[in-house]
N, C-alpha and C positions, 0 to 999 in steps of 0.2 A: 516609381513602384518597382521594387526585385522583383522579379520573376523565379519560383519554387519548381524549377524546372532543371531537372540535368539535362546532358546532353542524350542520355539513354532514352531517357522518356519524354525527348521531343522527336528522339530519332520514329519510335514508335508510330507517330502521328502522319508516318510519312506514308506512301500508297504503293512504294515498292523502291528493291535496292536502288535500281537506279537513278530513285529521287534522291534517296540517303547518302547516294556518292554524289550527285551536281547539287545541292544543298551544303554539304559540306565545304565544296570546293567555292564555294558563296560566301560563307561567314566569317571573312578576313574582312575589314575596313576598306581595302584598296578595290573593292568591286563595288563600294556606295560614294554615291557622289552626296548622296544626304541621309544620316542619322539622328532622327529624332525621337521623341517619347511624350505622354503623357501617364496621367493615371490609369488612363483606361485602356490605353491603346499607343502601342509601337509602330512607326511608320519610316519606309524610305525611300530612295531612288538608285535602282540598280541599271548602268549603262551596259548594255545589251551590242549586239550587231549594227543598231539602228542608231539613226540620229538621237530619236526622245528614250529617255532612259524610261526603265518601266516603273511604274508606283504598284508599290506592296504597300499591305498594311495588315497588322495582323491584332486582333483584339485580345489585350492578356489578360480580362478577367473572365473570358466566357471561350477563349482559345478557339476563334475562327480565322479566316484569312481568305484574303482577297487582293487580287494584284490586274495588271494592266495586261499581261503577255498571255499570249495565245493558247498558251497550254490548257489543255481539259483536264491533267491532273490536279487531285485537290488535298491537301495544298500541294503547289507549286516549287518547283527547288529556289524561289527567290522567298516564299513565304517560309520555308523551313532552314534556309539560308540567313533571313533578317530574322529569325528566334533564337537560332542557334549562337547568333554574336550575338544577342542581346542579352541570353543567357549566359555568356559568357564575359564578356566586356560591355556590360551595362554604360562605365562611366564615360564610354563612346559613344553616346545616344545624349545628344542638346532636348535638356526637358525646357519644354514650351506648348501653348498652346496648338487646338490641334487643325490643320488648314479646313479650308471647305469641303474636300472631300475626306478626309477622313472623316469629319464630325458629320456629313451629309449620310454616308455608311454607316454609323454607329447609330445615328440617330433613325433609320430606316431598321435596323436590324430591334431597335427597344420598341418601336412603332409594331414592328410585325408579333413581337413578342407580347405585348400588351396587348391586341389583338385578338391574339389567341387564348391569353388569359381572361379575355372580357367574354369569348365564347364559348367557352369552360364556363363561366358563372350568368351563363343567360340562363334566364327563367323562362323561354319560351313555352307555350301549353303545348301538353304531349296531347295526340291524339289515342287516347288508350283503346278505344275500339279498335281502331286499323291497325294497331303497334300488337295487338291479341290477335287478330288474324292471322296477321303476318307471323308471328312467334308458330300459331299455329300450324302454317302450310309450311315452315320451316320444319316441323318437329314431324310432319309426317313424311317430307321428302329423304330425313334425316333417316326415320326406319326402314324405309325402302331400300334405303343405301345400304343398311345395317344388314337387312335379309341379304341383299346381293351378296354381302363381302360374307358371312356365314357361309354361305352356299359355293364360295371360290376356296375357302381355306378347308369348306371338307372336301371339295374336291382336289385342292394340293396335297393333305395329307394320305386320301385315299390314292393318288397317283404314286406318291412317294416322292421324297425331296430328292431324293440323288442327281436330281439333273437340273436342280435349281442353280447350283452355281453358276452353270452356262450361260446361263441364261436370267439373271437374277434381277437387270435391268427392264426387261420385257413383262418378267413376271410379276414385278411388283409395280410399274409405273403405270402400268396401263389401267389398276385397281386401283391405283392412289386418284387417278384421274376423273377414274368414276364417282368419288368420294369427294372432289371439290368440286363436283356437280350434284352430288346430294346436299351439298351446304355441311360438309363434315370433314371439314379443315386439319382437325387434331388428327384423324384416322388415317388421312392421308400423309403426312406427315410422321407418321409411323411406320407406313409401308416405305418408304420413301426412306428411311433411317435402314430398311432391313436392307438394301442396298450396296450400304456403306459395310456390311459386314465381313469383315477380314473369311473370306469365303479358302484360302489356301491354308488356314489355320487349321488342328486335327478338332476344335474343341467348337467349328460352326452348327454343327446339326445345334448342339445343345442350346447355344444365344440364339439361335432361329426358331427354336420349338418353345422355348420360355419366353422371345417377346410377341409370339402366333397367341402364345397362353394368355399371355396377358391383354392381349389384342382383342381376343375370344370376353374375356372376364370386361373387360371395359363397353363392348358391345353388348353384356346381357346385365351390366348395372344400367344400362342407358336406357335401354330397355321396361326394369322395373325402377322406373327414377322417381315415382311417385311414392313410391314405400319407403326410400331412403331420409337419413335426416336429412335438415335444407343443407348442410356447411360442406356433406357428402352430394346432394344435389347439384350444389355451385360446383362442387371438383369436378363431379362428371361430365357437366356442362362443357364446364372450358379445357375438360380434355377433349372432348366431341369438336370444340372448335367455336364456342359458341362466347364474343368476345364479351367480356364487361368493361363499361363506357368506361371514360376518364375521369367525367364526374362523378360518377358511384364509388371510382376507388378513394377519390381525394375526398370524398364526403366522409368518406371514415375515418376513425382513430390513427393519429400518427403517431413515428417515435423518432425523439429529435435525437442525435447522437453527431458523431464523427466518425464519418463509414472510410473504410478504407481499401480501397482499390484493389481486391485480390489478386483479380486476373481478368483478360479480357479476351470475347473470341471472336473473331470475323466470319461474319460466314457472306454469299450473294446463290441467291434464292428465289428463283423465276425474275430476274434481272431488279430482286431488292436486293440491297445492304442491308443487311443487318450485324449489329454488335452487341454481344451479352455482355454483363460486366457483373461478379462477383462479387461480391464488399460485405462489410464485417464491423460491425457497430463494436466501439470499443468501452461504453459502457453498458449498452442492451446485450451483449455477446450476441446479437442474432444476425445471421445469414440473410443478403437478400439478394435478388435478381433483379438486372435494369436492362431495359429492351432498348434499344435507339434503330429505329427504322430510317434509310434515307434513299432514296433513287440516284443512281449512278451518274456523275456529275455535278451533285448537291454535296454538301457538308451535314452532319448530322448536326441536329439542334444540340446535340450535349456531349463534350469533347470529354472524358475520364481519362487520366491516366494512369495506369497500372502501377502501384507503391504508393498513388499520393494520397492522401484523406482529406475529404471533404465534410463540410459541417451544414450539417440541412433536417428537415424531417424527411420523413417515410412514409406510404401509405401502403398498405398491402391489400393487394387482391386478396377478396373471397374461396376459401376451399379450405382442405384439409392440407396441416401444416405446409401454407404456400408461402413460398419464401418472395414470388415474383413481386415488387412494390413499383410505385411513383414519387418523383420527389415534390414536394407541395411546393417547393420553391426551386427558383435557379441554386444548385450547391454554389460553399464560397469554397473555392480553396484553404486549406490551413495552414500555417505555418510549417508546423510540426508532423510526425508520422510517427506510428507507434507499433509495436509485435505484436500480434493478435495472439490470444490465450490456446493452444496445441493439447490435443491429447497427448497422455503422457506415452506411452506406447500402443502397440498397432491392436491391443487385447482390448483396449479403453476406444480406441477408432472404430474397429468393424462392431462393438456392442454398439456407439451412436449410428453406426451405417443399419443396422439388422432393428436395431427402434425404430427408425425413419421409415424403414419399407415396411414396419409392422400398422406404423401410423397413415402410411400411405402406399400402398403398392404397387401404385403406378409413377412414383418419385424415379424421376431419370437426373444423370449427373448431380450427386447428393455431395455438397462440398464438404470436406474433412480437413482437418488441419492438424499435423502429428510431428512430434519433434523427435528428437535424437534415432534419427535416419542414417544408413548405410545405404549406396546399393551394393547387391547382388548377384553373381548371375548362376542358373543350372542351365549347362547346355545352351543353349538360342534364350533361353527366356531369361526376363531381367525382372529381379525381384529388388523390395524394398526391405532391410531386414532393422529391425530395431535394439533396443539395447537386452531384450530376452533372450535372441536370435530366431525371434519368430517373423517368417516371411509373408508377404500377399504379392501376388503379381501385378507388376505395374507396365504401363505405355506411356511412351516417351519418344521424343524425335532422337535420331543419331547424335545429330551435333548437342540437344540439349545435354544427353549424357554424357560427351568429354566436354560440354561448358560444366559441368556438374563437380564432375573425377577432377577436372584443372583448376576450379575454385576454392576447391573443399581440400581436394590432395587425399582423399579418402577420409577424412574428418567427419562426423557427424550432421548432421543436418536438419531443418524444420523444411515442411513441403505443407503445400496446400493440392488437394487432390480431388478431381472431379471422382465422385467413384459408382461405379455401376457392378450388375453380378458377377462378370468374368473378369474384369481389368479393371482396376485404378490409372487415372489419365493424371500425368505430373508433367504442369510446364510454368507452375512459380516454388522459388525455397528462398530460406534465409537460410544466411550462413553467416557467425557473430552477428548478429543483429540486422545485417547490410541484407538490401531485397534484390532479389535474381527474378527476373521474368523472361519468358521465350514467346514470341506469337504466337499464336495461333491463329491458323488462317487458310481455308478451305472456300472451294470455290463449286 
């Protein structure tokens, strides 16, 4: 079986440079004493310090990996080492059946898989009386929360923000805290964002006062959530924090398509993983969001690679225009990859960006996708300017900008953009057709 893998986007997969460089320095032939293959799964023996060489094995239709050496990194520079030659120099890999421990791991990993697909479709009886209580003494701890945090934002505004910069960690962690103890996870998670706010920039009051606003506004829908429709209920809900199961998403309507990888973000989060993945259905054209949760020293159940397309269905959570879905199955990888459909200019972009927030208000990172790109600059700030010469301000890492200037050579471009009300975030483009991604990755 080929592996649909370049060397960029196994580099990807890796947990930091210095995997990406002793990986590298791996996938030469003369560090294995044994290359093998099957259809399911790549395996080999890399000689080490030690007498026994170590056993890698790394599964290439579900891209996990597992090896014998003591490392806590995941993968390991011997599992991104045996991909990277097998990516490379396949016909060096003896296809054969596959030993007992590789087939003992693969056969444990569809065991656990099955598993959890059989608990997914249990019909266990719900207890509805005690599941309504519960719901209940949830919803009143929940307003409690809701008075407190009222009661702290007029008292910030009444103090005045000037001296929130200072201090912006204190100010806002200590309410986010209160708030995963009212059982209002989404709330806190907001204050917790206001944080991260570029606080030495001249334009903070303004993204501090509009996302308090909307902070405010989401508190007094929660509030009257009885009067609202149910589809506006569900949004408010799971912005408050309030999760809907796996099987209520997979019980609804899917769409099968061929989603393709936009772009992915790593974040770790009270000591979880977590990784967002953007994708783009190439004949549904719709936008969706995939969540992969994993605790640190695990592998996430669902490895995505940034460029590739997968072919699967979709389910989508409950709300107003919610993009976040599940896949009803394991994706299969494609062969193939294709250009996702771009506004045509930034006049056709910010109309879809100013719909979205009219359909939904509290929509954060609204993906856009816009072709025949320049950048920019005025002064310190870096704009995106189109074939009009109309600009919007964009964010970007240093290096992605001269990977940008050095690829293009100042030549036009397509870009995919998280976008929000003060800045557009750009870290994938296409350039002639060929996909560019940068990490993303915050801690």
């Amino acid at each position: 079986m080929s592996l649909n893998l370049t060397e960029e986007q196994i580099i990807q997969l890796a947990p930091d440079a210095a995997s990406v460089k002793a990986g590298k320095s791996l996938s030469t032939k003369a560090k294995w004493v044994l290359l093998e293959h099957s259809d399911h799964a790549v395996w080999g023996h890399c000689q080490g310090s030690g007498k026994t060489p170590y056993q890698t094995v790394v599964d290439i239709k579900h891209i996990a990996f597992k090896c014998s050496c003591p490392s806590r990194k995941f993968p390991c520079k011997h599992g991104l080492g045996l991909l990277l030659l097998y990516a490379s120099q396949t016909d060096s890999f003896y296809q054969t059946d596959e030993p007992d421990w590789v087939a003992a791991w693969l056969t444990k990993r569809e065991e656990k898989a099955e598993k959890k697909e059989q608990k997914a479709k249990s019909n266990a009886p719900i207890d509805e009386a005690a599941q309504a209580k519960r719901q209940a003494m949830r919803h009143q701890k929940v307003l409690h929360g809701i008075d407190e945090l009222e009661i702290w934002m007029k008292d910030l505004l009444r103090n005045g923000l000037i001296h929130v910069p200072e201090q912006a960690h204190a100010v806002f962690e200590n309410m986010a805290r209160r708030m995963i103890d009212a059982q209002a996870s989404g709330l806190a998670n907001r204050l917790r964002a206001l944080q991260e706010l570029n606080f030495h920039a001249d334009n903070w009051k303004y993204e501090l006062t509009d996302q308090l606003g909307k902070l405010y506004l989401l508190t007094q829908a929660y509030k009257n959530l009885k009067a609202l429709p149910q589809e506006w209920q569900d949004e408010i809900r799971t912005q408050i924090g309030y999760p809907q199961s796996k099987e209520e998403v997979l019980a609804g309507e899917s769409i099968t398509d061929h989603w393709m990888v936009l772009h992915k973000r790593s974040r770790k989060i009270n000591e979880l993983n977590t990784d967002t993945y953007w994708m783009y259905g190439q004949q549904s054209r719709r936008f969706a969001v995939y969540f992969s949760f994993f605790t640190p020293g695990s592998l996430p159940e669902t490895n995505l690679i940034p460029g590739n397309t997968y072919n699967g269905s979709l389910c989508y959570y409950k709300g107003v225009e919610n993009q976040r879905a599940l896949f009803k199955e394991y994706p299969l990888s494609a062969q193939e990859t294709f250009t996702p459909l771009c506004c045509h200019d930034l006049k056709e972009a910010t109309a879809l960006y100013r719909s979205t927030l009219k359909q939904n208000p509290f929509a954060q990172n609204v993906p856009i996708l816009v072709e025949n790109l320049l950048l920019a600059h005025n002064g310190k700030s870096l704009y995106a300017q189109d074939i009009n010469k109309e600009l919007i301000a964009i964010q970007m890492q240093e290096t992605t900008k001269i990977d940008i200037l050095s690829v293009t050579g100042g030549k036009p471009f397509a870009a995919f953009f998280l976008a929000n009300d003060n800045c557009w975030e750009l870290n994938t483009m296409w350039y002639q057709s060929d996909y560019y991604f940068w990490k993303d990755e915050r801690n």
